[in-house]
C-alpha positions in Angstrom: 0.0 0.0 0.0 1.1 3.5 -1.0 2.1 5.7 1.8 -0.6 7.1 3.0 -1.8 11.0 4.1 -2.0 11.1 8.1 -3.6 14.5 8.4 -6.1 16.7 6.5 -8.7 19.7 6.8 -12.1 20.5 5.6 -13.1 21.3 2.3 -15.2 24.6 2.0 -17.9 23.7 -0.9 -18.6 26.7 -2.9 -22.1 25.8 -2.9 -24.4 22.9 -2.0 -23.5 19.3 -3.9 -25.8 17.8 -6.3 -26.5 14.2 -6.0 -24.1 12.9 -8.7 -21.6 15.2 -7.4 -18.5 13.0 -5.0 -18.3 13.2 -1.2 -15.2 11.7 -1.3 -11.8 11.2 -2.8 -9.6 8.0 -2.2 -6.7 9.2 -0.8 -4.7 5.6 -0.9 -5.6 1.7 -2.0 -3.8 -1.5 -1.6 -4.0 -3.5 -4.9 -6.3 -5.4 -5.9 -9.4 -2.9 -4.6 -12.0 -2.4 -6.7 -11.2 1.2 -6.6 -8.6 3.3 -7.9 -6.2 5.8 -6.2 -7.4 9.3 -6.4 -11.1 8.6 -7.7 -14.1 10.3 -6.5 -16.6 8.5 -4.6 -20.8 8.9 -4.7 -23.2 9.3 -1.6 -24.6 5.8 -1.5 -22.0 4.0 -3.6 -21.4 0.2 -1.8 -17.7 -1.0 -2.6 -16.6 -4.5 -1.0 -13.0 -5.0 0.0 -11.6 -8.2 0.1 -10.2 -9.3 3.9 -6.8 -7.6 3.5 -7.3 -4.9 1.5 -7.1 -1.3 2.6 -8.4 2.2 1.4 -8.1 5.3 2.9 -10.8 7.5 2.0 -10.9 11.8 2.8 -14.5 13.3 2.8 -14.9 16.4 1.0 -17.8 17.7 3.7 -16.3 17.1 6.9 -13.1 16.6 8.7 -13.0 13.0 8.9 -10.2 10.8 7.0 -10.7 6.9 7.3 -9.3 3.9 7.2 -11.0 1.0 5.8 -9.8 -2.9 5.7 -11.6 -5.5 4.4 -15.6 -5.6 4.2 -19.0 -3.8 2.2 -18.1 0.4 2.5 -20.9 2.1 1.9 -20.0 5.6 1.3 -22.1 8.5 3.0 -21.9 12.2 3.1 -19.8 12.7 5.8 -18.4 9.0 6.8 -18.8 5.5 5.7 -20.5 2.6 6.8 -18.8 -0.8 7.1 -19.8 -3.9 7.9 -18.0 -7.2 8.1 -14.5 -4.9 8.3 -12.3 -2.5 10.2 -12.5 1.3 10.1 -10.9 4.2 11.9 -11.4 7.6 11.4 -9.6 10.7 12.4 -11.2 14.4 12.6 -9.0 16.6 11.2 -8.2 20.5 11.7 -10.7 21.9 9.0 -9.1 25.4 9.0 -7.3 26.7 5.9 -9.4 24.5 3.3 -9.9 24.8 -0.1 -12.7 24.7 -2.6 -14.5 22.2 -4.6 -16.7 23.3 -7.4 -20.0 21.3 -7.9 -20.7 20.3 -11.9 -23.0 23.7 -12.1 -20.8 26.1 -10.8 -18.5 24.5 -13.0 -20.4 25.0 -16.0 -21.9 28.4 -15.0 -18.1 29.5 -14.3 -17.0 28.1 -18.1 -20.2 30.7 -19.6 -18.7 33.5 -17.6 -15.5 32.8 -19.1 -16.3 32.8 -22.3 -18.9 35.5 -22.7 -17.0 38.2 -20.4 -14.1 40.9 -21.6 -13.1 41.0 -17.9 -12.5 38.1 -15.7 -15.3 36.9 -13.1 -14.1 37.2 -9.1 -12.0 34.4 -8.6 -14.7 31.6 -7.5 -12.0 29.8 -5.5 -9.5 30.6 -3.0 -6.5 28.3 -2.5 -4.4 28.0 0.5 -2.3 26.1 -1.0 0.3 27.4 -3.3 1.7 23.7 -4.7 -1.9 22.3 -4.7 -2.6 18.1 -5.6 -4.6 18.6 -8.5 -7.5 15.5 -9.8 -9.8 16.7 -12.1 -12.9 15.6 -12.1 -14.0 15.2 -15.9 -11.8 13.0 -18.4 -8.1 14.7 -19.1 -4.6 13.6 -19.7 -2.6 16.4 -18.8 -3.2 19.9 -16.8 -2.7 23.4 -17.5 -2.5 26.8 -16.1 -2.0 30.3 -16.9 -1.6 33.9 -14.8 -4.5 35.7 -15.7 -2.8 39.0 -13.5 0.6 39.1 -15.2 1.5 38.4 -18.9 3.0 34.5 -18.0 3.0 31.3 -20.7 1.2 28.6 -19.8 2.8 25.4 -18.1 1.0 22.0 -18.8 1.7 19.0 -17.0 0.3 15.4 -17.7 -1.7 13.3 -15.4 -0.7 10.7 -13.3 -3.5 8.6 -12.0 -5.0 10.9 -13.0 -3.4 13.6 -10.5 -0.9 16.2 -10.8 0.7 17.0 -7.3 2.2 20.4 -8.0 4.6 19.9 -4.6 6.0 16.3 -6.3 6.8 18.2 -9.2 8.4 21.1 -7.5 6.5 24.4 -8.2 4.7 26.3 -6.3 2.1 29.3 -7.5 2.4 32.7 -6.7 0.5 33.9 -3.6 -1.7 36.6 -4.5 -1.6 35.0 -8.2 -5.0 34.7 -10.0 -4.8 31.4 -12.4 -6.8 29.6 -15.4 -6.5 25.7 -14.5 -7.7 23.8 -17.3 -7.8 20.0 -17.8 -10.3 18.0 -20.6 -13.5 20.3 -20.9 -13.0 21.8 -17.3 -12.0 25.0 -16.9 -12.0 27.0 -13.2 -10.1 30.3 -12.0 -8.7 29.9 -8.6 -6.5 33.4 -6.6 -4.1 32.0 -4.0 -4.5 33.8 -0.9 -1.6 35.4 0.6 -1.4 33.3 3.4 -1.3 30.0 1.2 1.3 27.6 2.1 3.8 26.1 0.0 5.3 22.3 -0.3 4.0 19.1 0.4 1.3 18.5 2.8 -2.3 16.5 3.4 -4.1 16.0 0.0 -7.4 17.1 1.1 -5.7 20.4 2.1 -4.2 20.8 -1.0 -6.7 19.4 -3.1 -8.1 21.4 -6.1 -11.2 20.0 -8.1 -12.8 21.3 -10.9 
């Protein structure tokens, strides 16, 4: 099993999640699980883990980070259920999170885009300035531009189907204003002065669009 994340914080959701929209993101698997690292999980979805297998899930709407071995995991909007296995959680410190957009705000964000001379107000903030990117929509690489200064773009490609900006060594600029785009998915995120830099818990870090 991958090394795992041992701490985390809150995710602020910019608005309320539809019902196809994930709660969850796995943070690590051991192989064989019928999941894959860095997926998205659904409210309601059942996922059954053999006896030794392990996942360690990070909810979007709360604090908690689990670990799961063996047994049915059915995924709720806060925690999981499990039955016939072992799980611990851990509630972590939810200040400094980040941003998830739900599918609308996505979409309504991609209109504003596009039809506007002048860019909308940054709908998220980061407080991370090397954040663990997973885009939610199909995509093989990354990219992002400084909308505030007169910088190329830098595109990375996608590693299961991640880009950890802190693995690869760069960190934004705080106070920056950026254009992430991956597949069809589009989102323009400031980092806040404040934002920290370097590794550090995915689910702090994480930014999904």
């Amino acid at each position: 099993m991958k090394a795992g994340v041992t701490a985390a914080a809150l995710f602020a959701f910019a608005g309320v999640a539809e019902a196809d929209e994930p709660v969850a993101i796995v943070e690590d698997v051991s192989a064989g699980a019928p999941v894959t690292l860095f997926s998205y999980l659904l409210q309601g979805q059942v996922i059954f883990l053999d006896t030794d297998a392990e996942m360690q899930i990070g909810y979007l709407h709360s604090c908690v980070q689990e670990q799961v071995r063996g047994g049915m995991v059915t995924i709720g909007r806060e925690r999981s259920r499990v039955a016939g296995g072992e799980r611990t959680e851990t509630v972590l410190d939810c200040r400094g999170a980040t941003a998830v957009l739900t599918r609308s705000e996505i979409e309504r964000g991609a209109v504003m885009v596009v039809r506007k001379t002048i860019e909308p107000t940054p709908p998220l903030r980061l407080f991370s300035a090397s954040p663990f990117i997973a885009p939610r929509g199909k995509a093989d690489s990354v990219s992002w531009k400084r909308l505030d200064r007169d910088e190329p773009a830098t595109t990375v490609a996608l590693s299961d189907g991640a880009a950890d900006l802190s693995g690869l060594g760069v960190a934004l600029d705080r106070g920056g204003i950026y254009r992430f785009e991956a597949g069809e998915s589009s989102v323009i995120v400031e980092v806040a002065a404040d934002a920290r830099s370097g590794p550090g818990p995915i689910l702090l870090r994480l930014l999904s669009f």
